[in-house]
PyMOL Python script that loads the backbone (N, CA, C, O; Angstrom):
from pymol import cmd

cmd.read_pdbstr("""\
ATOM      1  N   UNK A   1      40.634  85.088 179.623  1.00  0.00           N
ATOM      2  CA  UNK A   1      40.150  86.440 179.494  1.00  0.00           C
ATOM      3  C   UNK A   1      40.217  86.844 178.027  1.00  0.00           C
ATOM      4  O   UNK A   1      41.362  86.809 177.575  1.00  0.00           O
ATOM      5  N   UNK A   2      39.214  87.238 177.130  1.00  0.00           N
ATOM      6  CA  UNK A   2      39.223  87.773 175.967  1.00  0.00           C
ATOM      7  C   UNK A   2      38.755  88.926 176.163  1.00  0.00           C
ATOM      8  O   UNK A   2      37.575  89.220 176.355  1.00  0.00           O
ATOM      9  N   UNK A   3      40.099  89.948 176.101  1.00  0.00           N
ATOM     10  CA  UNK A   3      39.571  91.140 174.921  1.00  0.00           C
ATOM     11  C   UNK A   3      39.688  91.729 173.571  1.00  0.00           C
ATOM     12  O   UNK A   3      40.759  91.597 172.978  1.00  0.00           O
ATOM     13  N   UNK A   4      38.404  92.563 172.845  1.00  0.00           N
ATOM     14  CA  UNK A   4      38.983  92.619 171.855  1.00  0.00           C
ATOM     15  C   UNK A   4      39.419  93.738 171.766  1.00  0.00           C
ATOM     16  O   UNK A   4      39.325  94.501 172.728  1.00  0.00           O
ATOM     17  N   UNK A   5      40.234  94.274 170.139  1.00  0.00           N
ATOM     18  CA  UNK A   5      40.731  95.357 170.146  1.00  0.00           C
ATOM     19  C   UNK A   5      40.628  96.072 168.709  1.00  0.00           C
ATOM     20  O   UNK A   5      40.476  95.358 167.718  1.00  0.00           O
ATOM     21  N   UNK A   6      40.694  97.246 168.599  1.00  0.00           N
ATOM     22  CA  UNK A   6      40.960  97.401 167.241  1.00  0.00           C
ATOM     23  C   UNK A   6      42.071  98.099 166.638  1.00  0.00           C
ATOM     24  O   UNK A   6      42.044  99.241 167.097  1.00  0.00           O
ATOM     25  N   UNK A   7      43.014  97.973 165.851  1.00  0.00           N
ATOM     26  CA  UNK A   7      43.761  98.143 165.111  1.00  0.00           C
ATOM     27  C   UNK A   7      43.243  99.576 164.029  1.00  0.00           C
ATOM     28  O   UNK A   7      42.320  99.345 163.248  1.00  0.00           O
ATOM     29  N   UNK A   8      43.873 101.011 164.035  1.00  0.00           N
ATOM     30  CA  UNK A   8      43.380 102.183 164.032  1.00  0.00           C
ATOM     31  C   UNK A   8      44.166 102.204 162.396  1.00  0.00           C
ATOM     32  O   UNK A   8      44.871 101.258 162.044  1.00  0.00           O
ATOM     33  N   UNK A   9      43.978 103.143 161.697  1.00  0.00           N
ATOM     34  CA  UNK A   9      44.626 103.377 160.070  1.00  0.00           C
ATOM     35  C   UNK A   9      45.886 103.714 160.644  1.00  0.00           C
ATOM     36  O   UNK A   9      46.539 103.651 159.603  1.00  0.00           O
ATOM     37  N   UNK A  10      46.632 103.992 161.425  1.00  0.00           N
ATOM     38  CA  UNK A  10      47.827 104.763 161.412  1.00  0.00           C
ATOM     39  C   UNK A  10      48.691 102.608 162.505  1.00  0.00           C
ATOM     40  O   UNK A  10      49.730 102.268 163.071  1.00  0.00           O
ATOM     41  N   UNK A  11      47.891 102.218 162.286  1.00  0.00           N
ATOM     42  CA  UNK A  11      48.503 100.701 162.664  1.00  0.00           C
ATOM     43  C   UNK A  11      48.218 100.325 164.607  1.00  0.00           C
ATOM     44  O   UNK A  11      48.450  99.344 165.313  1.00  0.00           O
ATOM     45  N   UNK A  12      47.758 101.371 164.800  1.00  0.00           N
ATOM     46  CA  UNK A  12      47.721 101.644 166.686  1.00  0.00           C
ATOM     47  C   UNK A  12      46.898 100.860 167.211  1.00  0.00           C
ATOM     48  O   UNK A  12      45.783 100.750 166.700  1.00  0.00           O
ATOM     49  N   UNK A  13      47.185 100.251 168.159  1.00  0.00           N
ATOM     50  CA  UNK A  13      46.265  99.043 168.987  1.00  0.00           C
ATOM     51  C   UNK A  13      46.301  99.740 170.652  1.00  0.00           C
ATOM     52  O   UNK A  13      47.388 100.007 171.163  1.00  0.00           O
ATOM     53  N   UNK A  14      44.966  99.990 171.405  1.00  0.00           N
ATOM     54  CA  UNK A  14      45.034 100.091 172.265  1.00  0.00           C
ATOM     55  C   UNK A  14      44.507  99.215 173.069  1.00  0.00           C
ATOM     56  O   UNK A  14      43.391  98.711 172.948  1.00  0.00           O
ATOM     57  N   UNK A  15      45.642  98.920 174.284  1.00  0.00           N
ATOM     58  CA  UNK A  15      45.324  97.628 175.070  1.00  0.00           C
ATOM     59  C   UNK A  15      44.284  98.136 176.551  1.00  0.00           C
ATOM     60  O   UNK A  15      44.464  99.123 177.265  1.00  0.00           O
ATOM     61  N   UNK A  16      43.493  97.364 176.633  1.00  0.00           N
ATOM     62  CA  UNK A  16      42.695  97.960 177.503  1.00  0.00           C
ATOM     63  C   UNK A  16      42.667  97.997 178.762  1.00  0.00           C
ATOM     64  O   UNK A  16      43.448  97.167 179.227  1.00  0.00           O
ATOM     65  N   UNK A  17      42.016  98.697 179.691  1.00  0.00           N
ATOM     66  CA  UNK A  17      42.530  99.367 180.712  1.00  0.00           C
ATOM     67  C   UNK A  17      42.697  98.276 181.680  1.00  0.00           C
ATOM     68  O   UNK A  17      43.774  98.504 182.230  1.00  0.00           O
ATOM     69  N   UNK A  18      42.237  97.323 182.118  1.00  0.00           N
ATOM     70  CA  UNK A  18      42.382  96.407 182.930  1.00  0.00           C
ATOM     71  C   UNK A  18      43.414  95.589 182.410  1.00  0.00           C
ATOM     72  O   UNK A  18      43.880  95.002 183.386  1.00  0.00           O
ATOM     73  N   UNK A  19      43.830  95.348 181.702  1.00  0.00           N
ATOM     74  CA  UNK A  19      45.160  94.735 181.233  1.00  0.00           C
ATOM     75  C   UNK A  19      46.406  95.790 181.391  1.00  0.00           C
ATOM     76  O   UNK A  19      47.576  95.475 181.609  1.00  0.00           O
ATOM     77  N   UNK A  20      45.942  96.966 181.248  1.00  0.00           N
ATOM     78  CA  UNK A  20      47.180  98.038 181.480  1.00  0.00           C
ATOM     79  C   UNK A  20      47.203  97.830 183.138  1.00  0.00           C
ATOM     80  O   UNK A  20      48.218  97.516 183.760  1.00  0.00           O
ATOM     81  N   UNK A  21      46.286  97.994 183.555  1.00  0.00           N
ATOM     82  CA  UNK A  21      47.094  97.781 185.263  1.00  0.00           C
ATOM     83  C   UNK A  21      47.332  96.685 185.693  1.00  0.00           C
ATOM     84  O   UNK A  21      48.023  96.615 186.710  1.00  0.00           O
ATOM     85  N   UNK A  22      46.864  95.530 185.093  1.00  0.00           N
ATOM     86  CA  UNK A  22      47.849  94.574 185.411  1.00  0.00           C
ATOM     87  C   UNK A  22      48.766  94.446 184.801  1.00  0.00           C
ATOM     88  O   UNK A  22      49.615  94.040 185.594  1.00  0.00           O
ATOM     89  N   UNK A  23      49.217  94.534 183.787  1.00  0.00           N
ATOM     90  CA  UNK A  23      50.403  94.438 183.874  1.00  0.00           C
ATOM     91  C   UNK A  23      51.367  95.814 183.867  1.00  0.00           C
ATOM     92  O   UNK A  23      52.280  96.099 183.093  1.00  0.00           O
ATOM     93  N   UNK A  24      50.850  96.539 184.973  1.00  0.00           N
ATOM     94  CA  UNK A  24      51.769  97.746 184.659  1.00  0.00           C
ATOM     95  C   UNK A  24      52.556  98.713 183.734  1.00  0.00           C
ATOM     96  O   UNK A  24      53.619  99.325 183.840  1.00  0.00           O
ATOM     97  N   UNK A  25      51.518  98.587 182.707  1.00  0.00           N
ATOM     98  CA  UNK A  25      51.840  99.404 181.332  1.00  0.00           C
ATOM     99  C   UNK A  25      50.911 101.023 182.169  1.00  0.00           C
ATOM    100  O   UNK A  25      49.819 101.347 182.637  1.00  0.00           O
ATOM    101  N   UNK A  26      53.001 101.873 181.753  1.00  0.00           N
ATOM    102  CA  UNK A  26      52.215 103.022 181.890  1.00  0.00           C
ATOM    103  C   UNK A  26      52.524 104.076 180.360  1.00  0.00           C
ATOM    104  O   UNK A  26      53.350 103.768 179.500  1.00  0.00           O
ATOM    105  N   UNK A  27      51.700 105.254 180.318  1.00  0.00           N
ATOM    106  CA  UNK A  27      52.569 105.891 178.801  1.00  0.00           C
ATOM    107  C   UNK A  27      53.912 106.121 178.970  1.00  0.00           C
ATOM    108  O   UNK A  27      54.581 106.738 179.800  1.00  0.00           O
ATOM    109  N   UNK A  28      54.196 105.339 177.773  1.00  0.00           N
ATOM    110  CA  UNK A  28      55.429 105.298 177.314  1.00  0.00           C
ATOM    111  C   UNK A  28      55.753 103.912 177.748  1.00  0.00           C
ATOM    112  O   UNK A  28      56.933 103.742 177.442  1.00  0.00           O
ATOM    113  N   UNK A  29      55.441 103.200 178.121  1.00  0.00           N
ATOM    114  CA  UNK A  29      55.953 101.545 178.704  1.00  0.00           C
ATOM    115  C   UNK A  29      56.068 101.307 177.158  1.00  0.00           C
ATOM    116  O   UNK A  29      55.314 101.854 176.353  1.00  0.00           O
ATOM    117  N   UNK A  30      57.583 100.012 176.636  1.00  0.00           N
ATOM    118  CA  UNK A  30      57.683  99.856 175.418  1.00  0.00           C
ATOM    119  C   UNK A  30      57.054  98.030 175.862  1.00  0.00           C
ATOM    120  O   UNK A  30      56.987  97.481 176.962  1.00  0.00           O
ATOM    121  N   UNK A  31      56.692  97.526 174.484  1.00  0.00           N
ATOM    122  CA  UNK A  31      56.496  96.047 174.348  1.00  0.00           C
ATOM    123  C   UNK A  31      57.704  95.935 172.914  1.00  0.00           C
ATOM    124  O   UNK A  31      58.295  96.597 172.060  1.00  0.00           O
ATOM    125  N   UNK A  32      57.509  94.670 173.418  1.00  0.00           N
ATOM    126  CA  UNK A  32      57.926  93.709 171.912  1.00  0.00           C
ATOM    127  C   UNK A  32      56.951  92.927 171.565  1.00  0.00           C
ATOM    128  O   UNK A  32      56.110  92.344 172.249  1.00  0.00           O
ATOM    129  N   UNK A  33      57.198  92.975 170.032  1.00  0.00           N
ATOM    130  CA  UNK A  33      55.865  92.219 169.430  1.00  0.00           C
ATOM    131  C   UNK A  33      56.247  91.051 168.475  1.00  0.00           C
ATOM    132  O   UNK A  33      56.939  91.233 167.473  1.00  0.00           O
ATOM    133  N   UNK A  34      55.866  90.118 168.763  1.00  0.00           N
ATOM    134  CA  UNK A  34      56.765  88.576 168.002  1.00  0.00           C
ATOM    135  C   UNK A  34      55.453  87.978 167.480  1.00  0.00           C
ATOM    136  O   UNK A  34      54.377  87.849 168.063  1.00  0.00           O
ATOM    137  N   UNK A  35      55.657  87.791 166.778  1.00  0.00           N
ATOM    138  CA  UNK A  35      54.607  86.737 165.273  1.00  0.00           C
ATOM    139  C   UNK A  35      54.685  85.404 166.287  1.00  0.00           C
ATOM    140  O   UNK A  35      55.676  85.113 166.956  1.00  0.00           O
ATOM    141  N   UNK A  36      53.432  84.662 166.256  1.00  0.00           N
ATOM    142  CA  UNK A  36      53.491  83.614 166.682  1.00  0.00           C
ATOM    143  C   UNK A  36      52.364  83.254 166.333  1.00  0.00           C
ATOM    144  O   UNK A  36      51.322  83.909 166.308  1.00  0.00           O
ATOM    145  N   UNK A  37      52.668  81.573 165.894  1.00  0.00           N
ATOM    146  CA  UNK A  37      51.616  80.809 165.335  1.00  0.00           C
ATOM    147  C   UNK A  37      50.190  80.851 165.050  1.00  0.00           C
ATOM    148  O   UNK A  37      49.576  80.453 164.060  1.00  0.00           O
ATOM    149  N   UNK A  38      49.530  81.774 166.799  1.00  0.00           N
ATOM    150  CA  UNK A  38      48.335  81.945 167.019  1.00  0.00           C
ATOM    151  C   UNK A  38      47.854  83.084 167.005  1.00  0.00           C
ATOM    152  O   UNK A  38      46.690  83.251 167.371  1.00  0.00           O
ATOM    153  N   UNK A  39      48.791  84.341 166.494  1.00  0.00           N
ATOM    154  CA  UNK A  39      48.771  86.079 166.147  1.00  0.00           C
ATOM    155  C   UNK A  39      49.843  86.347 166.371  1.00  0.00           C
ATOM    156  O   UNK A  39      50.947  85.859 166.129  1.00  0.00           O
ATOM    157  N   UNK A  40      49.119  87.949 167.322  1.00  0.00           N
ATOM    158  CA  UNK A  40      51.056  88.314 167.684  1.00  0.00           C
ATOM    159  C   UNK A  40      50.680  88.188 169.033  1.00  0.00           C
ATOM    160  O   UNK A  40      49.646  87.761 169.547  1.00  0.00           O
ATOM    161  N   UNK A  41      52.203  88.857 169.727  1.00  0.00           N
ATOM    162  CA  UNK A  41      52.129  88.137 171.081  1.00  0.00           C
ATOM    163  C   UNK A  41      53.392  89.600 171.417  1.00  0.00           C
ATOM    164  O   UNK A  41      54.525  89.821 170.990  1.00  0.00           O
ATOM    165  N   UNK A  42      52.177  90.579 172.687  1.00  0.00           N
ATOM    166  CA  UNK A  42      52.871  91.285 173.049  1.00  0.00           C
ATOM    167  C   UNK A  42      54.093  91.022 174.760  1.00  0.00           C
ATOM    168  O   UNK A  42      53.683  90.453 175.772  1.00  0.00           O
ATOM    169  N   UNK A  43      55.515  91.605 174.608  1.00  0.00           N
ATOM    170  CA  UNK A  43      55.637  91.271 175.650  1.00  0.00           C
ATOM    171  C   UNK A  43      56.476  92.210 176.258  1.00  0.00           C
ATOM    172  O   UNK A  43      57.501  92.564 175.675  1.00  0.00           O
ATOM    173  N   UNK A  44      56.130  92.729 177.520  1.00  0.00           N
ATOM    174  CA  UNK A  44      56.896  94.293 177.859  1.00  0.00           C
ATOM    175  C   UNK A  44      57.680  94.084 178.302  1.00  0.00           C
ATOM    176  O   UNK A  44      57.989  93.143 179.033  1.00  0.00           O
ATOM    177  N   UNK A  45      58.344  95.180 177.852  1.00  0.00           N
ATOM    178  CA  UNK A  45      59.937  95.428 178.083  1.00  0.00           C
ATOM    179  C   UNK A  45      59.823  96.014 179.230  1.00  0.00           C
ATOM    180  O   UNK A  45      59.299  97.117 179.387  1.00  0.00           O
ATOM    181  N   UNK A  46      60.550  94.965 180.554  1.00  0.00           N
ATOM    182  CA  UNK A  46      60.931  95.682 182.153  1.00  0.00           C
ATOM    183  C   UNK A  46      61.899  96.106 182.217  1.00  0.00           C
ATOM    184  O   UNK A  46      62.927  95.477 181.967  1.00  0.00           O
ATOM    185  N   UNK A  47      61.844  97.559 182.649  1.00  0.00           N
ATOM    186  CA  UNK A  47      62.989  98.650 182.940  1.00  0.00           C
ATOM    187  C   UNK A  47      63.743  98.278 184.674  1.00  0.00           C
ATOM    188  O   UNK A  47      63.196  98.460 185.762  1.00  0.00           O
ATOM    189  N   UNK A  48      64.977  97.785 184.430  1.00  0.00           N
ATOM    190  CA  UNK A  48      65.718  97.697 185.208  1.00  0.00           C
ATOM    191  C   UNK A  48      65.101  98.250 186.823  1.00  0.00           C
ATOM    192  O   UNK A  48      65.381  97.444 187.710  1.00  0.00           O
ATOM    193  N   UNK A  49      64.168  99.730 187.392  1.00  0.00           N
ATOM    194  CA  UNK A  49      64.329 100.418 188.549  1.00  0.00           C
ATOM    195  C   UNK A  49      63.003  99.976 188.710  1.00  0.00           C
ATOM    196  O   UNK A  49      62.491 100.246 189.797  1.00  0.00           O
ATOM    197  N   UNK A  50      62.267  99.308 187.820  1.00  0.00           N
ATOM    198  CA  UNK A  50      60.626  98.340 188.063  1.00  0.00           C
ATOM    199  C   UNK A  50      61.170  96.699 188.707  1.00  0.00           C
ATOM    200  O   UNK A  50      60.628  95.864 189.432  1.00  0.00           O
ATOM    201  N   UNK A  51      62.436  96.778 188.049  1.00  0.00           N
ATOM    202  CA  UNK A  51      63.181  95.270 189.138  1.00  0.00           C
ATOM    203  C   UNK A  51      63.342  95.379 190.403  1.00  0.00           C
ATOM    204  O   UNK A  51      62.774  94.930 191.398  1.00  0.00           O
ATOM    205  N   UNK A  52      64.565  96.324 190.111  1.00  0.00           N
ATOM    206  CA  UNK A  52      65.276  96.402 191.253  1.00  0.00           C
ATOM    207  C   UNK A  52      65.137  97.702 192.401  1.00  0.00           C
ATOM    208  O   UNK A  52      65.661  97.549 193.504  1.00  0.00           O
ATOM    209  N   UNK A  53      64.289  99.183 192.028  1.00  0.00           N
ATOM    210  CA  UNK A  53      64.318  99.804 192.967  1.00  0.00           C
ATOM    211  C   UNK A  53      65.046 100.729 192.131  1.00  0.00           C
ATOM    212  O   UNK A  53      65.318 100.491 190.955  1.00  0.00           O
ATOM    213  N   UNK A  54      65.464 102.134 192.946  1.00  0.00           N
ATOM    214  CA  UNK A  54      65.882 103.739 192.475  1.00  0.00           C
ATOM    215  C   UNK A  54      67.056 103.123 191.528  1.00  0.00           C
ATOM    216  O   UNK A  54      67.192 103.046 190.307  1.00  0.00           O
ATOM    217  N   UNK A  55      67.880 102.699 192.698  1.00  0.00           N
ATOM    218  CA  UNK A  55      69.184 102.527 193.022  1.00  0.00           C
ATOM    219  C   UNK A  55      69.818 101.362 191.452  1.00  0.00           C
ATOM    220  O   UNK A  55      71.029 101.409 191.239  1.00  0.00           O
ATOM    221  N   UNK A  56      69.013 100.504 190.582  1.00  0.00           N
ATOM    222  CA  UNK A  56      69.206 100.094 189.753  1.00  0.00           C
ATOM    223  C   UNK A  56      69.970 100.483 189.047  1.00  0.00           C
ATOM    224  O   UNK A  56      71.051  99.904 188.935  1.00  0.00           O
ATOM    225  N   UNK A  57      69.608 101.817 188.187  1.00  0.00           N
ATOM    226  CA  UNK A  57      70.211 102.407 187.353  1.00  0.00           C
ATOM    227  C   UNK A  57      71.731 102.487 187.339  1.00  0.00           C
ATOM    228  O   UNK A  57      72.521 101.918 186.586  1.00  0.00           O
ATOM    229  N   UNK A  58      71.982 103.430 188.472  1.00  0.00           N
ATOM    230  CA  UNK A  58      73.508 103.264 189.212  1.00  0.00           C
ATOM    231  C   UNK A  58      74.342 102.181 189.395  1.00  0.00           C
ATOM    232  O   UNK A  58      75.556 102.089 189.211  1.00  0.00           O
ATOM    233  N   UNK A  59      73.305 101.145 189.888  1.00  0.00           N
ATOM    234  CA  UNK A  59      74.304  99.762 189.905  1.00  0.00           C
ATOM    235  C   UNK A  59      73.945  99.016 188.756  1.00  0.00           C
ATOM    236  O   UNK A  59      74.114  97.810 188.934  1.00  0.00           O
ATOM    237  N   UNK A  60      73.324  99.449 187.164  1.00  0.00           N
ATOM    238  CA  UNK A  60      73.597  98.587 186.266  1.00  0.00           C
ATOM    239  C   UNK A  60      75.026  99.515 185.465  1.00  0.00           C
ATOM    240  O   UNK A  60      75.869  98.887 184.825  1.00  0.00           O
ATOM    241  N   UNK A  61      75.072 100.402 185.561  1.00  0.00           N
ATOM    242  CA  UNK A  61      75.685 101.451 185.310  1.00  0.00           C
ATOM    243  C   UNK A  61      77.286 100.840 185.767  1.00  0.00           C
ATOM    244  O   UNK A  61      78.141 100.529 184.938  1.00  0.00           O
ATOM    245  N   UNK A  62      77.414 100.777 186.855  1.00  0.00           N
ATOM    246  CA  UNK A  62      78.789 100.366 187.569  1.00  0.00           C
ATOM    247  C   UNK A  62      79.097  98.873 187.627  1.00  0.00           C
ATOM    248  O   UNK A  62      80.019  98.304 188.212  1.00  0.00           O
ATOM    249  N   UNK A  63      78.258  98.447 186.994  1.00  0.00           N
ATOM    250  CA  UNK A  63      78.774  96.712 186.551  1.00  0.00           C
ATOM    251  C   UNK A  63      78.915  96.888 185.609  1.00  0.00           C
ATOM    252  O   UNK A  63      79.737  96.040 185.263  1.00  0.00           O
ATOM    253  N   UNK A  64      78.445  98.024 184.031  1.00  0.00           N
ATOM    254  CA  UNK A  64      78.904  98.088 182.948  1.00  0.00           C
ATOM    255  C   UNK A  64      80.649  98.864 183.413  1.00  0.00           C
ATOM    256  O   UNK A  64      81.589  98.075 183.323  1.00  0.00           O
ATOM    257  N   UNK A  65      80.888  99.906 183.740  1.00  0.00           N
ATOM    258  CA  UNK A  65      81.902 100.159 184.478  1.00  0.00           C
ATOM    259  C   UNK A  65      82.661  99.104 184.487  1.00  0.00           C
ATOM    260  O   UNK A  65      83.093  98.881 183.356  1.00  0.00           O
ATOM    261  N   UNK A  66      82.996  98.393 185.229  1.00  0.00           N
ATOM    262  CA  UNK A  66      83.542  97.204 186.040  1.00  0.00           C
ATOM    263  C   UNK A  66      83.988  96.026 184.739  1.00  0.00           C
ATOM    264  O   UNK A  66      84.979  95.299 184.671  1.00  0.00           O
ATOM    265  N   UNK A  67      82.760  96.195 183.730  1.00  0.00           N
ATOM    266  CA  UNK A  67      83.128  95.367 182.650  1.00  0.00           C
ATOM    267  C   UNK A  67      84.006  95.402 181.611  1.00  0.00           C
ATOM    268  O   UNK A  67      84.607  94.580 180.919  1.00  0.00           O
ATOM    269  N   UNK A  68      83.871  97.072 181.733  1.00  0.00           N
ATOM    270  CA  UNK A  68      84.877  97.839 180.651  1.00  0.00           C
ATOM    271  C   UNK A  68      85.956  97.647 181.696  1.00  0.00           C
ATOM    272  O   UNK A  68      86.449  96.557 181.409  1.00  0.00           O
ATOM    273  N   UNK A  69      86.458  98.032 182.544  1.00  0.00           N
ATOM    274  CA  UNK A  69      87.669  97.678 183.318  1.00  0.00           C
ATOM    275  C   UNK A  69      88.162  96.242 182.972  1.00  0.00           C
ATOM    276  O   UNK A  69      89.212  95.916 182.419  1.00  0.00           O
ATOM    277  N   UNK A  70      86.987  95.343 183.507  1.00  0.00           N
ATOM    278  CA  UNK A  70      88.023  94.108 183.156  1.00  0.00           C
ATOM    279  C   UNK A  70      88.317  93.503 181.829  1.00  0.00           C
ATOM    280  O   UNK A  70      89.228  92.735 181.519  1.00  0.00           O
ATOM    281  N   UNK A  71      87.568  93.896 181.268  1.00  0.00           N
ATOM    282  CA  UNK A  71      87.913  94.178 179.873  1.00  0.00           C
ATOM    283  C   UNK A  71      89.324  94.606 179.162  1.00  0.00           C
ATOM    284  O   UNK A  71      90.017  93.880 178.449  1.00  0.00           O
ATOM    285  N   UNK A  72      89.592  96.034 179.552  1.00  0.00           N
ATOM    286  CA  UNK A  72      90.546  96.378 179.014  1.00  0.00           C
ATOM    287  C   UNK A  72      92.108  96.084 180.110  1.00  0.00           C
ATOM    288  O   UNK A  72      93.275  96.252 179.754  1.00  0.00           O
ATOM    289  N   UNK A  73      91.629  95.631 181.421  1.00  0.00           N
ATOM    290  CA  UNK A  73      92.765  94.651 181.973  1.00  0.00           C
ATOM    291  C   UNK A  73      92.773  93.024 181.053  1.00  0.00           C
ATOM    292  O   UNK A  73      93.190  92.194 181.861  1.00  0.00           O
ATOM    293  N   UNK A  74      92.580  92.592 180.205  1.00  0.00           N
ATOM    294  CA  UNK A  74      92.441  91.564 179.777  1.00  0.00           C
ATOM    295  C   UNK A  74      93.075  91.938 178.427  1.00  0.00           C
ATOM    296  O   UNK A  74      93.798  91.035 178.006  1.00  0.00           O
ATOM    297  N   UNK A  75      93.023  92.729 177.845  1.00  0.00           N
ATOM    298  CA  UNK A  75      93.690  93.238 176.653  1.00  0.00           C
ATOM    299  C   UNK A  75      95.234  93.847 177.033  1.00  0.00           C
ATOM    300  O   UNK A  75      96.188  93.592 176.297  1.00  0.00           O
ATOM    301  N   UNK A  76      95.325  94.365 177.796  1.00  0.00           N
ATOM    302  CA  UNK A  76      96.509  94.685 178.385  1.00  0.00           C
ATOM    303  C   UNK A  76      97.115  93.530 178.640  1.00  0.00           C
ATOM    304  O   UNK A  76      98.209  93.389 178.093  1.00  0.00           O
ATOM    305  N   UNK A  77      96.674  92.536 179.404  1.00  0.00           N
ATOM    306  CA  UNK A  77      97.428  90.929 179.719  1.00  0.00           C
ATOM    307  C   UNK A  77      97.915  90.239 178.053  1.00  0.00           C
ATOM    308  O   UNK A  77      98.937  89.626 177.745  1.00  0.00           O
ATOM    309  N   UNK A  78      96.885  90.585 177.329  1.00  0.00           N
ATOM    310  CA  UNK A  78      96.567  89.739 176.149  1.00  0.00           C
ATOM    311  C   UNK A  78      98.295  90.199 174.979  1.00  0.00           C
ATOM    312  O   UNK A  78      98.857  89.438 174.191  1.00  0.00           O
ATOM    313  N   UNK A  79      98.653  91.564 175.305  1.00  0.00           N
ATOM    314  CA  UNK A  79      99.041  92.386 174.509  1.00  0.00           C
ATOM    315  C   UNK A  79     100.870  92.083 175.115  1.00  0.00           C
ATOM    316  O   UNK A  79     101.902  91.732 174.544  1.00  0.00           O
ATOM    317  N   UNK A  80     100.486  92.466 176.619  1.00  0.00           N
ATOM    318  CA  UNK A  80     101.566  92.258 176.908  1.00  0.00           C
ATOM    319  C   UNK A  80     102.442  90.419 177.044  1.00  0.00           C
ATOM    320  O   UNK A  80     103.416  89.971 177.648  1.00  0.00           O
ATOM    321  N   UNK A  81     101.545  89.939 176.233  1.00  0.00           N
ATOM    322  CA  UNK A  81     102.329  88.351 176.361  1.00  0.00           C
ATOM    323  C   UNK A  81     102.685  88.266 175.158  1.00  0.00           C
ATOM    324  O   UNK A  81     103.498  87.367 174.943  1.00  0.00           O
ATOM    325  N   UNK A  82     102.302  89.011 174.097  1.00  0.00           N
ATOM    326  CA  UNK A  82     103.099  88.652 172.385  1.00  0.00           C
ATOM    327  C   UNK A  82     104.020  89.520 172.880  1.00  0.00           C
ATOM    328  O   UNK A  82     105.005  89.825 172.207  1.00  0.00           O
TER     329      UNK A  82
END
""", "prot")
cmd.dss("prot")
cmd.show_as("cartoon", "prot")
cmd.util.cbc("prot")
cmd.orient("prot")
């Protein structure tokens, strides 16, 4: 599939509409953009609740939680053996 595009004075590339719904770019969807051999090469950034559902957020949330816990049980072990 080739489309083309143009690149605006203020640096702006708009990707076109049949590529926005496939791949589910909505406003405000972010990409990353990496130099590669053959141009650049856009690639979007998936938001955690486009993975997993509502409920994502909360449970990436409470495994960061959980990390800081075992975390600072591990410093406590660490501290209390010198």
């Amino acid at each position: 599939m080739k489309n083309e595009v143009t690149v605006t004075s203020r640096g702006m590339v708009t990707i076109p509409s049949k590529l926005r719904k496939k791949l589910n770019l909505k406003d405000g969807s972010k990409l990353i953009v990496k130099e590669h051999k053959l141009g650049l090469l856009y690639i979007p950034i998936i938001d955690l609740e486009d993975l997993f559902g509502v409920d994502s957020k909360e449970l990436g949330y409470e495994m960061i939680r959980e990390l800081h816990e075992d975390r600072r049980k591990e410093r406590i072990e660490e501290t209390e053996k010198k």
